[in-house]
Backbone as ProteinMPNN parsed JSONL, in Angstrom:
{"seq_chain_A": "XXXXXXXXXXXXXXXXXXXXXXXXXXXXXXXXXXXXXXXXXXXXXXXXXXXXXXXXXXXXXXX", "coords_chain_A": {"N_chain_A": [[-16.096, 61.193, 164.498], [-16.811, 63.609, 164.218], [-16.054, 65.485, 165.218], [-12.849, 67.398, 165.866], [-9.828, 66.863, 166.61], [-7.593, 68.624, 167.893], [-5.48, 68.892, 170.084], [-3.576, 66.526, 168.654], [-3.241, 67.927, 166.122], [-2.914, 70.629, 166.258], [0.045, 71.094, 167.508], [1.355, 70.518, 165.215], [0.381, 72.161, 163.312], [1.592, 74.572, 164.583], [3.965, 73.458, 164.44], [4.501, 74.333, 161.425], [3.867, 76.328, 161.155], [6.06, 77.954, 162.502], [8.646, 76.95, 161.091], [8.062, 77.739, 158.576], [7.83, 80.249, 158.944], [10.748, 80.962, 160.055], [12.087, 79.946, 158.226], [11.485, 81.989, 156.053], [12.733, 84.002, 157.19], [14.927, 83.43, 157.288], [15.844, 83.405, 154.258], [15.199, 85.892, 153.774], [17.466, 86.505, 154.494], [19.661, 85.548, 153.325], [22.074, 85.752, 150.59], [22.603, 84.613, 148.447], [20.845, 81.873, 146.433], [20.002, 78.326, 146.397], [18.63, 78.434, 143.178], [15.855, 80.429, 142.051], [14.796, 83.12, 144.46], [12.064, 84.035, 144.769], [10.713, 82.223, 143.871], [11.313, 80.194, 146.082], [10.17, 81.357, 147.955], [7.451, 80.854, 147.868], [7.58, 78.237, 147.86], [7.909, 77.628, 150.53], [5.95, 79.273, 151.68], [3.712, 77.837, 150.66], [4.577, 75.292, 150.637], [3.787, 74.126, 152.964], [4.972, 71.964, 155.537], [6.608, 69.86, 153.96], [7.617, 71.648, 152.266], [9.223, 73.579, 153.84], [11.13, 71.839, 154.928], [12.799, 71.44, 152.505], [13.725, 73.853, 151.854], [15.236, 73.762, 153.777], [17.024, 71.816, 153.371], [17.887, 71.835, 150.887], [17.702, 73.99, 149.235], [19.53, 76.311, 150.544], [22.186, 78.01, 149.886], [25.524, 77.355, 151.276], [28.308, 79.885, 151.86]], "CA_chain_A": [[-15.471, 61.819, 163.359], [-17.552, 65.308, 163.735], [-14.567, 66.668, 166.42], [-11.313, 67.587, 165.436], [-8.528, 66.643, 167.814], [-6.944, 69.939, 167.824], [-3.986, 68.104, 169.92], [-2.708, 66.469, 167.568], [-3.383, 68.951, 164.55], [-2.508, 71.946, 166.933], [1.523, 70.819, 167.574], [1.613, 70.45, 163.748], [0.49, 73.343, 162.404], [2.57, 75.499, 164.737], [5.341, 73.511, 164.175], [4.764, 74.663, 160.215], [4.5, 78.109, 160.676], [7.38, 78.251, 162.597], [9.845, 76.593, 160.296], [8.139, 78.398, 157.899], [8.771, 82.034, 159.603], [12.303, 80.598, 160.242], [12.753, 79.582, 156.626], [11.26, 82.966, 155.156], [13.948, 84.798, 157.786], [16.877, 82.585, 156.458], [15.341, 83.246, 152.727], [15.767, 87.453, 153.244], [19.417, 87.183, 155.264], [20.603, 85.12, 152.095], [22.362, 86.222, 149.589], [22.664, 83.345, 147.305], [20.054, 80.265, 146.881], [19.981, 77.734, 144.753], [17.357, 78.614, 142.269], [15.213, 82.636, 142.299], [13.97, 83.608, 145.688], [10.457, 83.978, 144.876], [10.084, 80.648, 144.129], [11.599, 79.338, 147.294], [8.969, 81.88, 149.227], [6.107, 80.132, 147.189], [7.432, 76.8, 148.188], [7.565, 77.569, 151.899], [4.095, 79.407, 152.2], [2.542, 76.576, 150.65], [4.46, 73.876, 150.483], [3.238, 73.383, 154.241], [5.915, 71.071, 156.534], [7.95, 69.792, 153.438], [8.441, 73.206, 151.764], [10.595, 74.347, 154.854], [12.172, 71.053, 154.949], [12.989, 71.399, 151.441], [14.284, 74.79, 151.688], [16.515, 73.973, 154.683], [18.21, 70.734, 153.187], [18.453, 71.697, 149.405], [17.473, 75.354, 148.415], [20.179, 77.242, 151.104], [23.439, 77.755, 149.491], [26.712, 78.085, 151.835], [28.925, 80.817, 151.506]], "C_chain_A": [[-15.92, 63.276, 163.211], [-16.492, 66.149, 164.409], [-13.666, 66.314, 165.848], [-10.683, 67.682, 166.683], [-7.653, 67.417, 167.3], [-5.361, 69.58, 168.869], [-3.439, 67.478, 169.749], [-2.676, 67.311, 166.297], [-2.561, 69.892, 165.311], [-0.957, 72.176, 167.086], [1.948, 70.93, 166.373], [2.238, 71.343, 163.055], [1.085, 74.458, 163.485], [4.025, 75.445, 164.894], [5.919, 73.957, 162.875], [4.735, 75.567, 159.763], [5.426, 78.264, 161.381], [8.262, 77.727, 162.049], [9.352, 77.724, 159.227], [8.439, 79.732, 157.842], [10.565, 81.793, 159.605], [12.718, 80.789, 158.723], [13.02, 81.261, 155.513], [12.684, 83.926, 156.042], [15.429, 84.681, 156.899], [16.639, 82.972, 155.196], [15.564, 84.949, 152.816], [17.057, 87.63, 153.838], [20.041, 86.58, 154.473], [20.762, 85.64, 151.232], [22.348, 85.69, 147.956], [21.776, 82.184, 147.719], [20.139, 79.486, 146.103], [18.044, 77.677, 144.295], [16.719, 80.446, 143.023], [14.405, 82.369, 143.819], [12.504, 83.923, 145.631], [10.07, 83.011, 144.721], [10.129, 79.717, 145.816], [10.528, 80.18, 148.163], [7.581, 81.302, 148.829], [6.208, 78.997, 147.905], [7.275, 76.61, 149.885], [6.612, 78.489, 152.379], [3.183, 78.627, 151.699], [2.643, 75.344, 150.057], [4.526, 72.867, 151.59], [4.602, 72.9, 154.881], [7.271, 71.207, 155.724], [8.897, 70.768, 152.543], [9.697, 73.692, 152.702], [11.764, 73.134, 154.961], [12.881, 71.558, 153.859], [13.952, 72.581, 151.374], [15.443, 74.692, 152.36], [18.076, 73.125, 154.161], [18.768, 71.327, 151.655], [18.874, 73.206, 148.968], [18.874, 76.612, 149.701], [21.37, 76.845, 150.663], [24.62, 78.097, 150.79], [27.426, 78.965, 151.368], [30.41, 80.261, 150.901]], "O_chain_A": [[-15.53, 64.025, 162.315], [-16.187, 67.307, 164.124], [-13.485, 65.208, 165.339], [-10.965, 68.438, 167.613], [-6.945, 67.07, 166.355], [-4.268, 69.961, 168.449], [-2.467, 67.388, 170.498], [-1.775, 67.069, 165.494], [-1.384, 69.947, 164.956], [-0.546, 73.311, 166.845], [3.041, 71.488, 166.276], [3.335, 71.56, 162.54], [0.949, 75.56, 162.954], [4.898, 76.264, 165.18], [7.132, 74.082, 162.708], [5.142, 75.973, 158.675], [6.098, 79.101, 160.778], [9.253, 78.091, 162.682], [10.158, 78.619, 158.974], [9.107, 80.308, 156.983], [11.385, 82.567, 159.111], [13.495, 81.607, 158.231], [13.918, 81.621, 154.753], [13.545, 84.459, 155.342], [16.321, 85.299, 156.317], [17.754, 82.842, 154.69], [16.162, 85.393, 151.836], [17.699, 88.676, 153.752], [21.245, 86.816, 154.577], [19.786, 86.192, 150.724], [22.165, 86.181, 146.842], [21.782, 81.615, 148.81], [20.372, 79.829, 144.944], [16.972, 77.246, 144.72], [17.029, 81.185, 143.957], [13.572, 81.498, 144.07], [11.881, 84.034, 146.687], [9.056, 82.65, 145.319], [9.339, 78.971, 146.396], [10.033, 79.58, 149.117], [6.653, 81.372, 149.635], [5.248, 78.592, 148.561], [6.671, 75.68, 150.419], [6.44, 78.497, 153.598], [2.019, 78.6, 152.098], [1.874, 74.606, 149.442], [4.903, 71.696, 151.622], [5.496, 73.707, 154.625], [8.309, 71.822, 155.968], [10.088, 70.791, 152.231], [10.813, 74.067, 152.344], [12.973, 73.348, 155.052], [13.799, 72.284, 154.242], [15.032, 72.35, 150.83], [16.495, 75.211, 151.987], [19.28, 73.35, 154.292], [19.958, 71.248, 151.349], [19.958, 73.57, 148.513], [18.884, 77.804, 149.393], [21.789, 75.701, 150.841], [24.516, 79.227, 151.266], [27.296, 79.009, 150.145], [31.238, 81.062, 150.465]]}, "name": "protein", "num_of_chains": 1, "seq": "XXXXXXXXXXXXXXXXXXXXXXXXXXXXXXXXXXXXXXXXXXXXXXXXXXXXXXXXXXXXXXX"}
């Protein structure tokens, strides 16, 4: 329990900053979201994995 298995953690957390870079991209090329844009950048710098989910399925409005 004193070592951290860095592959499995390691795939994780760079699968959660890249949605989250993705998300914050998609979050300044939108025009419309549902709900204020500073919240949705709160929720995907620290709402970790399901923040970006969250942003992708609910918080992006179509045109």
């Amino acid at each position: 329990m004193d070592e951290i298995k860095w592959g499995l953690i390691g795939p994780l957390l760079a699968l959660q900053a890249l949605l989250a870079v993705i998300g914050l991209i998609s979050l300044g090329k939108a025009e419309r979201t549902r709900g204020p844009k500073w919240l949705w950048v709160i929720i995907l710098i620290f709402g970790n994995l399901l923040g970006s989910v969250a942003y992708f399925t609910v918080g992006r409005k179509d045109n």
